[in-house]
C-alpha positions as CSV (number, residue, x, y, z in Angstrom):
1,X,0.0,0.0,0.0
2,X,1.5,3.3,-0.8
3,X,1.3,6.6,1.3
4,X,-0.5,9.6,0.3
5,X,2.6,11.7,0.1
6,X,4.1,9.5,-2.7
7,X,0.3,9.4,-4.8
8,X,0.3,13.0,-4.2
9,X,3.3,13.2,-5.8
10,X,2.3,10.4,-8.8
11,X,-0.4,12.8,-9.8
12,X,1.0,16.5,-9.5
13,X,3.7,15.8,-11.4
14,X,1.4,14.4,-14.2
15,X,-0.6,17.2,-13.5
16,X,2.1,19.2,-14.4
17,X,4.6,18.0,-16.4
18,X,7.5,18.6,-14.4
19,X,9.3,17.8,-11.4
20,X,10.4,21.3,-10.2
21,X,6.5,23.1,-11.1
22,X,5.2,20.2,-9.1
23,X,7.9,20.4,-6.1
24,X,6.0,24.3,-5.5
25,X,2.9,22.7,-5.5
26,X,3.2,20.5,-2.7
27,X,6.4,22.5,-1.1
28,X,8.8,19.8,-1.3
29,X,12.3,19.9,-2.8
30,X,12.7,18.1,-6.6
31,X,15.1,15.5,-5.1
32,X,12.3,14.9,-2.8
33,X,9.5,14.6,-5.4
34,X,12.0,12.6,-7.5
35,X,12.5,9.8,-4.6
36,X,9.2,9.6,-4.6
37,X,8.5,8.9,-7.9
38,X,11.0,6.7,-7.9
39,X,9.9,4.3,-4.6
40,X,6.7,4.3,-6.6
41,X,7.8,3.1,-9.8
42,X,9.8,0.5,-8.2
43,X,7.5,-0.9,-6.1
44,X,4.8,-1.4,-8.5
45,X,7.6,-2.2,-10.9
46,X,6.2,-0.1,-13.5
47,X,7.9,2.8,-15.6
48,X,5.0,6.0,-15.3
49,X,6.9,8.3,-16.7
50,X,9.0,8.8,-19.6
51,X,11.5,12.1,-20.4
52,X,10.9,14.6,-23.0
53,X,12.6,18.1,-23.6
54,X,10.0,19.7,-22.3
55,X,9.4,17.6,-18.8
56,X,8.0,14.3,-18.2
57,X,5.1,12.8,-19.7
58,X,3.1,9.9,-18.8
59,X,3.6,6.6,-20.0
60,X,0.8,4.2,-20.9
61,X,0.9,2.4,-17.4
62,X,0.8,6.0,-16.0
63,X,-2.1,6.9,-17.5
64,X,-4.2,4.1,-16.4
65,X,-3.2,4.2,-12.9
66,X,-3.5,8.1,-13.1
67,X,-7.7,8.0,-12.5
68,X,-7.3,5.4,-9.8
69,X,-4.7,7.4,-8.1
70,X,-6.8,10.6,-8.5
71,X,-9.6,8.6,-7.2
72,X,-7.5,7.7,-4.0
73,X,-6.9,11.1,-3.0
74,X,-10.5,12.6,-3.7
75,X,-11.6,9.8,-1.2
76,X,-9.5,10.3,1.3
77,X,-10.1,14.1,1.0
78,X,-13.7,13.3,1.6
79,X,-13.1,11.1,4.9
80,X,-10.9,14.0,6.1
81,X,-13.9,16.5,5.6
82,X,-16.5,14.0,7.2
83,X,-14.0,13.6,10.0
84,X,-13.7,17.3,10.5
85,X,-17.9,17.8,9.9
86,X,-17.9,16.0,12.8
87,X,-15.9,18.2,15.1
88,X,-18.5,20.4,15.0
89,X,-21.7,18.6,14.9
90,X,-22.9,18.8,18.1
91,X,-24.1,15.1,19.5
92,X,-25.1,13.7,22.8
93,X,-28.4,14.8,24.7
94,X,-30.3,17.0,26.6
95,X,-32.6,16.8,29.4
96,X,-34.9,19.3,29.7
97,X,-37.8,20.4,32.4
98,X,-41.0,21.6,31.0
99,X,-43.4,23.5,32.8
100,X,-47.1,24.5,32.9
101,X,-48.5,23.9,29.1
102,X,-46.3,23.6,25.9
103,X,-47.5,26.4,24.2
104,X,-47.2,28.6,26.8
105,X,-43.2,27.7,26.8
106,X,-43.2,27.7,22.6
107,X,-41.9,24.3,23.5
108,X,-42.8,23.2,20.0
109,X,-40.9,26.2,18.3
110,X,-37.9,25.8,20.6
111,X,-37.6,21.9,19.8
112,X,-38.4,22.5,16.1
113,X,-35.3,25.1,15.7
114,X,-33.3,23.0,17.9
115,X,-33.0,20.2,15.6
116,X,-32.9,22.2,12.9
117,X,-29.7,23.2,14.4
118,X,-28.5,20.1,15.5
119,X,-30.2,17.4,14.0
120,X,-27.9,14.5,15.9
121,X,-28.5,16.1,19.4
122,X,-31.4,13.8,21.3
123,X,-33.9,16.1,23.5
124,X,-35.4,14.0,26.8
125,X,-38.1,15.9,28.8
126,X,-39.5,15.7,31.9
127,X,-42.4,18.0,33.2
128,X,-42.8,18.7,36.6
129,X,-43.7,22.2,38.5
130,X,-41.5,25.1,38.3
131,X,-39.4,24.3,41.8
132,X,-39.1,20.8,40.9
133,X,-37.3,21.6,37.4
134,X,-34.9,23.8,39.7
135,X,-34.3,21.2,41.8
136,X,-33.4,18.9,39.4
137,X,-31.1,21.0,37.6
138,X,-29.2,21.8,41.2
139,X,-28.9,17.9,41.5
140,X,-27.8,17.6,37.2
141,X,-30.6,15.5,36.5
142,X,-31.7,18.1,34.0
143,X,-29.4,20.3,32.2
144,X,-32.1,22.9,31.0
145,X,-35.4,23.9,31.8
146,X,-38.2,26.7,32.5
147,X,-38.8,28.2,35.7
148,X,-41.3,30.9,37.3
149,X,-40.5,34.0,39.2
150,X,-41.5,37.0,40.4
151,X,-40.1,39.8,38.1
152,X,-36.1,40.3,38.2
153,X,-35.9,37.7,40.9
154,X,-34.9,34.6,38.9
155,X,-34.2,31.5,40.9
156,X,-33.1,33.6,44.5
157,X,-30.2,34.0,46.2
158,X,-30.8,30.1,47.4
159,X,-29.5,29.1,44.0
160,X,-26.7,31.2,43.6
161,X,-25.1,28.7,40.8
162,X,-28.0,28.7,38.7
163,X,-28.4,31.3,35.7
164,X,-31.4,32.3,34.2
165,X,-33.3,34.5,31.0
166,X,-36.1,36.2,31.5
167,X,-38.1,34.8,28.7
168,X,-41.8,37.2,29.1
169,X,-43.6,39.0,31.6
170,X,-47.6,38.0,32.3
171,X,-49.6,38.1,35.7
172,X,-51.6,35.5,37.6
173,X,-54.9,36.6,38.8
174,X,-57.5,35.1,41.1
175,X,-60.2,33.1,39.8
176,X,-63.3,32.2,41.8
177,X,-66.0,29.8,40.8
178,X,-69.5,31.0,39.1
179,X,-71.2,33.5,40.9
180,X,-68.6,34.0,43.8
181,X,-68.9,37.9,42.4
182,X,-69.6,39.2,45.7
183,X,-67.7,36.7,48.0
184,X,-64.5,38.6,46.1
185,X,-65.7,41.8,46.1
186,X,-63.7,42.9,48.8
187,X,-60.9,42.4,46.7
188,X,-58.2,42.7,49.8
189,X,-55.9,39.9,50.2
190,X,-56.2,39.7,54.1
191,X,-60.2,39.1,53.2
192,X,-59.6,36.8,50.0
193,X,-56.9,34.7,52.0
194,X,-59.6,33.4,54.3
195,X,-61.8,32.2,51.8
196,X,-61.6,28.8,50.7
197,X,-58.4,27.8,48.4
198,X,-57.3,25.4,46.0
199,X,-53.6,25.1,47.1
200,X,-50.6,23.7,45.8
201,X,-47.3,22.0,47.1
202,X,-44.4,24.2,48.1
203,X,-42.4,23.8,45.0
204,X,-45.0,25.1,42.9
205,X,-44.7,28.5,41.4
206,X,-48.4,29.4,42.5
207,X,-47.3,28.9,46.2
208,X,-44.2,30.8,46.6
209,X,-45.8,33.5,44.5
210,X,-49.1,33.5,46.9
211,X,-47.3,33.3,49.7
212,X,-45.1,36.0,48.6
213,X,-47.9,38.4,48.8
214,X,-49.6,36.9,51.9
215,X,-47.0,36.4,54.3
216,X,-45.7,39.8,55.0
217,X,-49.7,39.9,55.9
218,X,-49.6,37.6,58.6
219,X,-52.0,35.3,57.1
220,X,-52.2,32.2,55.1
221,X,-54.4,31.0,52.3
222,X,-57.7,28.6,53.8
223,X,-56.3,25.8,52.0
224,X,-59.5,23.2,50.8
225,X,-57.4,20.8,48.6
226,X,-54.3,20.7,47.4
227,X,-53.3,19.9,43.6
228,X,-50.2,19.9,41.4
229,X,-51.9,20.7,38.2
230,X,-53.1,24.2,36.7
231,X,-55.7,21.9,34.9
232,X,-56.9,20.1,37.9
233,X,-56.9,23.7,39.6
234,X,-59.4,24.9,37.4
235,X,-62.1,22.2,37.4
236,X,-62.2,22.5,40.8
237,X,-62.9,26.1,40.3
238,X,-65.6,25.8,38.1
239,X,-66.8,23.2,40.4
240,X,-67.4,25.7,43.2
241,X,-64.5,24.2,45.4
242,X,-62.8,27.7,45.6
243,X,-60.2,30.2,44.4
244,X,-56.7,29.9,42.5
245,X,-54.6,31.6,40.6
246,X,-54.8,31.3,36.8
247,X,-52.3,32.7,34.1
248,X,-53.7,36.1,32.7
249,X,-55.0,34.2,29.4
250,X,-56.2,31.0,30.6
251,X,-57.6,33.4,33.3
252,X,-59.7,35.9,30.7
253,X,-60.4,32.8,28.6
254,X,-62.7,31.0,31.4
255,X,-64.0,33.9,32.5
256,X,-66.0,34.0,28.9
257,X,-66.0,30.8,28.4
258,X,-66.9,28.9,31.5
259,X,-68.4,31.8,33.9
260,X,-65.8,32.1,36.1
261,X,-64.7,35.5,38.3
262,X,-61.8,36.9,37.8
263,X,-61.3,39.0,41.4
264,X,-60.7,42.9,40.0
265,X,-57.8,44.4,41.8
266,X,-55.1,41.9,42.5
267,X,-52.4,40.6,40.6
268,X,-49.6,38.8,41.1
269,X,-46.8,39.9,37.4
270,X,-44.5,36.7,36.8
271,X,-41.8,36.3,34.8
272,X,-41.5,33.0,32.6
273,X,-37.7,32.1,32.9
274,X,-34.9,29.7,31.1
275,X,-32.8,28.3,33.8
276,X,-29.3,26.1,33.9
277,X,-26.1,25.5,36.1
278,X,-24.0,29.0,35.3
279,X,-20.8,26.9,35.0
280,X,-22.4,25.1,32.3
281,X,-23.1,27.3,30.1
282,X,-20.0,27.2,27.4
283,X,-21.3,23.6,27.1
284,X,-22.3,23.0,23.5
285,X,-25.9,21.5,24.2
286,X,-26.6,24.5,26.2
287,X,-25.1,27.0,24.2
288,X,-27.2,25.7,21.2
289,X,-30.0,25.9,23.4
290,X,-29.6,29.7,24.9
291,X,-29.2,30.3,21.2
292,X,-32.7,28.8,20.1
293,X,-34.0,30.4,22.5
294,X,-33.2,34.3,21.6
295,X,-34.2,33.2,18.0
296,X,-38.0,32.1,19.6
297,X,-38.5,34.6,22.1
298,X,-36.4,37.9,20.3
299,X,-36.2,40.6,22.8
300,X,-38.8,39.8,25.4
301,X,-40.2,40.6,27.8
């Protein structure tokens, strides 16, 4: 089998007719490019060449091992090119959290552009509420996912290592069930906090920001049941259990749709956030991902 360097030199100095034009090609001294010429033609024990006044010319032997030899070196320029394509195409997998619903998150328009980008990167998700993503990003068993906050506040100074993007701005409201219009009508917290509650475990966005508002009160919310969905929440709205919070839309939406009060007055503004270990984030996986994102969202909120 013979080295690239010597078919190199087999086919530039067919190519070009000369020794010396074809020692400038490939930077290499005649006596060099001769040598190699010269291994070659012994080793297949073949003359290639013949000399003329003006240069060299090909023999018959040379020309027909001229297109194989051409061939050799097109294909290993194309296994050098794959081999470098694959330096940077990004690979492996990401875990991300999901929250809430998927349009809310664009989740279809972030996945859609993310393998556009990089179609050999493998997306996993798991959904979960908005404290348990966190969590599980603290511990690495996620490497991306969204998160709620109160405006500006990100995941708090209990996650110091965690970095976020503010993604949009909307507000939660207070729902109440059919005809609860003058049960709310107060429209105080102190007085809303003692009516009866659909709550939700601590690591769900709804609870820190409720209690956010009602703790610096003094009081808690008169919690009836307890659920971990925004769906669940809401049927037991409209089934007269009691109040929740509800997402501005989905909150507007039921009020035509189904009957249900939205309390005037009180809001609590959230910010819908992107969150991932800071130390992270030069990871490619990531990187793609922060990317995608600013292509989905643009310059929200």
């Amino acid at each position: 089998m013979h080295d690239l360097p010597t078919l190199r030199a087999f086919v530039t100095v067919a190519r070009e007719g000369s020794v010396s034009r074809a020692a400038e090609r490939l930077h290499l001294t005649q006596p060099a490019v001769s040598l190699k010429l010269k291994h070659l033609q012994e080793a297949l024990g073949l003359t290639l060449f013949r000399r003329r006044p003006q240069g060299l010319a090909l023999t018959a032997d040379g020309h027909a091992l001229l297109p194989a030899a051409e061939r050799a070196l097109a294909a290993m320029a194309a296994f050098e090119q794959s081999a470098g394509a694959l330096h940077s195409t990004l690979r492996g997998r990401l875990r991300i959290g999901t929250i809430v619903d998927p349009e809310f998150i664009r989740l279809g328009a972030f996945l859609h552009r993310l393998v556009e980008r990089a179609p050999q990167l493998e997306t996993e998700l798991q959904h979960g509420m908005s404290g348990s993503v966190l969590e599980w990003i603290r511990r690495e068993e996620l490497d991306v996912g969204f998160f709620l906050s109160p405006p500006g506040e990100g995941p708090g100074p209990e996650a110091p290592e965690i970095d976020y993007r503010e993604l949009t701005h909307f507000d939660y409201h207070v729902v109440a069930p059919p005809g609860w219009g003058s049960r709310v009508a107060a429209s105080d917290w102190a007085s809303l906090a003692a009516l009866p509650w659909i709550v939700t475990p601590t690591l769900s966005a709804h609870y820190r920001l409720l209690h956010g508002v009602l703790d610096p009160l003094g009081v808690t919310p008169n919690g009836v049941a307890q659920v971990d969905q925004e769906a669940c929440m809401l049927d037991l709205v409209r089934a007269g259990v009691g109040l929740s919070l509800a997402r501005d839309a989905l909150a507007m939406a039921e009020r035509q749709e189904r009957g249900l009060v939205v309390v005037e007055g009180v809001r609590l503004p959230c910010a819908l956030c992107f969150v991932w270990q800071r130390e992270r984030s030069e990871e490619p996986a990531i990187a793609a991902a922060l990317e995608v994102l600013e292509e989905v969202w643009g310059n929200q909120p």
